[in-house]
C-alpha positions, 0 to 999 in steps of 0.5 A: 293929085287926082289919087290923094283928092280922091282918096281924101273923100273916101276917107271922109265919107268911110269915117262918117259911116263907122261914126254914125254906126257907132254912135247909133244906140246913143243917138236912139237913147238922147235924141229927143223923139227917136225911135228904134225905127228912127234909128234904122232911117237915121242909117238906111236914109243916107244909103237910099240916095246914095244908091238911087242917085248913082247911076244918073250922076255917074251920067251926069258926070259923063255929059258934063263933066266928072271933076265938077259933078264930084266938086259939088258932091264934097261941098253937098256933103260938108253942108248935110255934116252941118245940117247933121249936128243941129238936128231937134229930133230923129225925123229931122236927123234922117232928113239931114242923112239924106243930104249927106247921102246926096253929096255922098252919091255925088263924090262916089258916082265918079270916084272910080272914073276919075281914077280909071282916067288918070291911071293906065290900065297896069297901075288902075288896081293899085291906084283903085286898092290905095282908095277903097285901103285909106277910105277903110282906114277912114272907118278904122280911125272913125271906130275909135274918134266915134267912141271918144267924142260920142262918150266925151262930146256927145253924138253930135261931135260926130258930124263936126269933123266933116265940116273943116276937112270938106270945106279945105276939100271942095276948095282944093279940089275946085282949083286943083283937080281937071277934067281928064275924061274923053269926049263928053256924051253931051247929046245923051239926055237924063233917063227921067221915067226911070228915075221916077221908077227906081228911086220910089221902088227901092224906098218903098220896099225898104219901108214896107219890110223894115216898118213891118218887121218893126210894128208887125206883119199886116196888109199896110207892109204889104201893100207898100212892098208890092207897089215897090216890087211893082215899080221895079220890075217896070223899071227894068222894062222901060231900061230896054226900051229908053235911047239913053237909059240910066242903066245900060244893061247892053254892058251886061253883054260883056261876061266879065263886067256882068259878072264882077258885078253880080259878084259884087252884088252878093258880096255886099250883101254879106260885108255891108252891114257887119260893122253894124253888126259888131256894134249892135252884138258890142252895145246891145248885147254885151252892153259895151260904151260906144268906146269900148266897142269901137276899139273892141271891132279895130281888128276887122278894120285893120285886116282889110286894110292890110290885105286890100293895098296888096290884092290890088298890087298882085292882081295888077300883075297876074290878073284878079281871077285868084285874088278874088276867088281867095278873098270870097272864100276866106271871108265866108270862114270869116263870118261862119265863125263870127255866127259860131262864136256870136251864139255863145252866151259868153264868147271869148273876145280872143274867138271873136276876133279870128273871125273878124281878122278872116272876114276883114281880110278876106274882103279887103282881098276881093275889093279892089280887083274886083272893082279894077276887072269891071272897069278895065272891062268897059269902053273909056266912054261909058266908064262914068255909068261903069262907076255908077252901076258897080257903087249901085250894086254895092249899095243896093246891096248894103242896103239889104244887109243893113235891113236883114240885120234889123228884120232879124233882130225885130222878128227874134225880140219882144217889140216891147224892148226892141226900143231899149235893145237897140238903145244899148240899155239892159233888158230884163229876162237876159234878152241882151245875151239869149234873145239878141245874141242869137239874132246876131249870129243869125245874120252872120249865118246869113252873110256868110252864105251871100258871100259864098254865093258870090262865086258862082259868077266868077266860076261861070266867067272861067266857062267858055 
């Protein structure tokens, strides 16, 4: 019960994602008042507070309970999907976004948790690998729903999909699911100072760098990412100092969650945004229809999910150590080939694919025995902040990924046609082919070395 419901959420919230990527050049084209850098929010909106808010409701969670914080996150997000479907305007529509993100944060703070107290610790891999698979299938079946109800219903339909299925959810989860945790820390308070640190120093940065790759480099951009650089850094600080801090970094003590983490960092980096990624190089460069892309990118959908249940059941029973190693190794080929065939004028779809299958793949490989290695590595107690921090990182991360891929684009493209490019819609002079094409398959270039990064941890966890 507890695998099915929770697995049911991340394929509601995976669905959702790939959706809205999909659908992001025909919102930025009919949405009345929606700007190229709407576009962005529209994406990075919904990622903030889903990252922001993890580590306090992961510790929510722990205090009062995992299967009622997860509960409210199903219904928080079915809502934000209504919100979503009625918006005027592209201001409105990120603000929408962020409710979303909430429920979002919610469900994910103690996705993990709730799985890793109901299975013993031989069959968490499994169990954790049959939930991050049917979440990817969730995006696999939202890149070919998206296209046909964008293209058939417009973008709005897009949201309506989440409301029937998150409403039979939060129900069924209400009466179904019990709590299966420990005892709850209930004398434990919620780190206030670093809440008010860390959400306002992520937003800020993020801001800072996209509204100046955006408008153009000037005093405004940077003043507004040191603040928020300022404020993190201060964050960091008072997490050693606070009893009870929203980021234990006393786990950071132990070498495996420290460094499947900070390997779960840099690989997020590189596969957070790739299906925005694909879909940009599909509708801005090669100028594609929403359905036509969606089908066009199934094959890195479909490779990880076809390596991500076994990596789970494998590593379960010889450890994750090679699992993850492979899948970081086969991902980076992946993506260097990606930014090989990208920077062709003409590429051949048959090219495009090798990588996309090698890059899929190769993370479906790393996932879940990453994710298993930094949960069995930590007391039962402390497994709701456990979650919390490993989503943060991966969220944290994709965020990046998500404005490198805008960053970049904005820096190689004329500011006067980034509106239409980033529309989908022809641009005289072939910047869609020369100028775009050659700003995706720098970001490729750029994944490809995060994800090879991401195994310098690892090495340094064999070291004694």
């Amino acid at each position: 019960m507890v695998l099915v419901n929770t697995t049911l959420a991340s394929f509601m919230s995976f669905l959702d994602s790939n959706i809205v990527v999909l659908a992001l050049p025909t919102i930025v084209r009919e949405l009345p008042g929606t700007s190229a850098f709407d576009g962005v929010w529209i994406i990075l909106g919904y990622s903030i507070v889903a990252a922001v808010m993890l580590l306090t409701l992961g510790r929510f969670g722990d205090i009062f309970g995992r299967v009622k914080m997860y509960n409210l996150g199903f219904a928080v997000f079915t809502v934000g999907s209504a919100l979503c479907s009625v918006s005027p305007n592209g201001a409105t529509l990120v603000g929408f976004r962020i409710v979303q993100g909430l429920g979002s944060a919610l469900i994910f703070a103690n996705n993990n948790a709730i799985l890793t107290d109901a299975f013993p610790s031989n069959e968490r891999g499994r169990a954790i690998g049959i939930n991050q698979v049917v979440g990817i299938m969730g995006s696999v079946i939202g890149l070919t729903i998206g296209g046909v109800l964008t293209q058939t219903l417009g973008w709005r339909s897009i949201f309506w999909i989440n409301i029937p299925v998150g409403g039979f959810s939060t129900v069924w989860a209400y009466f179904r699911l019990r709590e299966l945790s420990v005892q709850a820390h209930t004398r434990e308070g919620v780190d206030v100072l670093g809440n008010l640190l860390f959400a306002p120093g992520v937003g800020l940065v993020l801001y800072g760098l996209t509204f100046g790759a955006f408008s153009g480099w000037g005093e405004y951009d940077t003043v507004i990412m040191g603040i928020g650089l300022i404020l993190i850094v201060l964050f960091v600080y008072a997490q050693t100092r606070i009893v009870y801090p929203m980021m234990d970094l006393r786990l950071f003590k132990n070498r495996v969650f420290s460094s499947g983490i900070i390997a779960n960092l840099f690989s997020s980096i590189a596969r957070g945004g790739v299906t925005l990624n694909l879909s940009i190089f599909f509708q801005g460069v090669l100028l594609y229809d929403a359905y036509r892309a969606g089908i066009l990118m199934l094959p890195y959908s479909l490779a990880f999910v076809a390596a991500g249940p076994l990596s789970g059941y494998l590593s379960d029973r010889y450890g994750p150590t090679r699992f993850v190693t492979a899948g970081l190794i086969v991902g980076s080929v992946g993506l260097a080939l990606l930014a090989v065939f990208s920077s062709t004028p003409s590429p051949a779809y048959s090219h495009l694919v090798v990588g996309m299958v090698l890059s899929g793949a190769g993370n479906g490989m790393f996932v879940a025995p990453n994710i298993a290695s930094i949960m069995n590595s930590v007391q039962p107690t402390r497994r709701g902040v456990a979650s919390g921090m490993a989503t943060l990182i991966y969220n944290v991360g994709s965020l990046f990924s998500i404005s490198l891929i805008f960053v970049v684009l904005a820096t190689v493209a004329p500011r006067s046609e980034l509106q239409n490019l980033f529309a989908g819609l022809p641009v005289q002079g072939d910047l869609n082919s020369a100028v775009f094409g050659r700003g995706v398959s720098m970001v490729y270039a750029l994944m490809g070395a995060f994800n090879f990064l991401a195994l310098a941890p690892l090495i340094l966890r064999l070291k004694r």
